[in-house]
C-alpha positions, 0 to 999 in steps of 0.5 A: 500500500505504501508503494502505491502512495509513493509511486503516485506522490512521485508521479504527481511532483513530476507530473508538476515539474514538466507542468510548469514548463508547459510553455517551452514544450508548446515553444519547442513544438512551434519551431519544429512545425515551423522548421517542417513547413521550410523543409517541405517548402524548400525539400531540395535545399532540404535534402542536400542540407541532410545529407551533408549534415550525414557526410559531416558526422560520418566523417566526426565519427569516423576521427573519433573511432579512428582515435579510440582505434590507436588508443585500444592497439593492444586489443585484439579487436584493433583491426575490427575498429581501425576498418570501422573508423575507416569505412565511416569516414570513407563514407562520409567523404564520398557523401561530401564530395558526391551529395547527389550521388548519396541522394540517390543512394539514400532514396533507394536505400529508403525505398528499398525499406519500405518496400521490404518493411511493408512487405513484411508488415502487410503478410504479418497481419494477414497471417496473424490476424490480430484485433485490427489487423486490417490498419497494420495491412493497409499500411504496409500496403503504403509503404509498398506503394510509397516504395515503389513509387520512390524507385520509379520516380528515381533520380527525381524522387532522389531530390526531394524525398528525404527533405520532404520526409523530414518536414512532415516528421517536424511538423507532426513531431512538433504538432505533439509537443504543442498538444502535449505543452497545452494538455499539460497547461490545462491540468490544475496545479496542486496548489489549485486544488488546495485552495478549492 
């Protein structure tokens, strides 16, 4: 009995603590739906901003496994790290000096995914035949058809998609958070609760 008053006392000081910041919550979620909105607008520039961003930390990355490659030498494993820091750099370079080219390797990365993803989901559900089943079929039968329509429309679709994607990701991640900062904003405070 006592757990249960505790847990519930340690669910409502924090439940008060994230309360009181309701507003960077909705704050946060308006500059994600705005950041969104310049990303479907402008998914080219988009896209390319995110693949030399990847090339970068691939690249970051790679010094950094490069490092802890030399500083473990003794181990055993040296060699397994010193080709992952070189393979990751290596990747990251080709990313910088090719965006386009990696564009388009990422699309029918992408595509390839939710194809095989969708493929997987829509037989699953079939087979299982859980409750609801039909809404985890149909999307993967969206993601088929996503897929597809992504490899179709290759190398175009390679200069739009991913800047596009991660716009509607913005805008209904930050969409969330405005929901959440207002749910929250709505909930009495104890002191309110007190004083009625």
């Amino acid at each position: 009995m006592s757990v249960s008053k505790s847990m519930t006392a340690s669910l409502e000081g924090g439940l008060e603590e994230i309360r009181s910041s309701w507003g960077w919550f909705v704050a946060l979620g308006i500059t994600l739906i705005i950041l969104g909105a310049v990303c479907i607008l402008g998914n080219v520039m988009a896209t390319l901003a995110t693949v030399l961003a990847f090339g970068w930390l691939l690249i970051i990355g790679g010094v950094a496994a490069l490092i802890h490659a030399f500083r473990m030498r003794t181990w055993s494993g040296f060699f397994l790290f010193l080709l992952s820091a070189v393979l990751r750099g290596f990747t990251g370079y080709l990313l910088l000096r090719y965006p386009l080219a990696g564009e388009l390797g990422l699309t029918m990365l992408l595509a390839s995914f939710f194809i095989v993803g969708g493929t997987f989901r829509a037989i699953g559900a079939g087979a299982l035949r859980f409750p609801r089943w039909g809404w985890t079929a149909v999307s993967g039968v969206v993601s088929i058809v996503l897929g597809v329509m992504l490899l179709v429309q290759l190398p175009i679709s390679s200069l739009w998609f991913i800047g596009l994607a991660i716009g509607v990701d913005f805008v209904f991640d930050g969409s969330s958070l405005v929901a959440l900062g207002l749910a929250l904003r709505g909930i009495p405070t104890e002191r309110s609760l007190a004083a009625a």
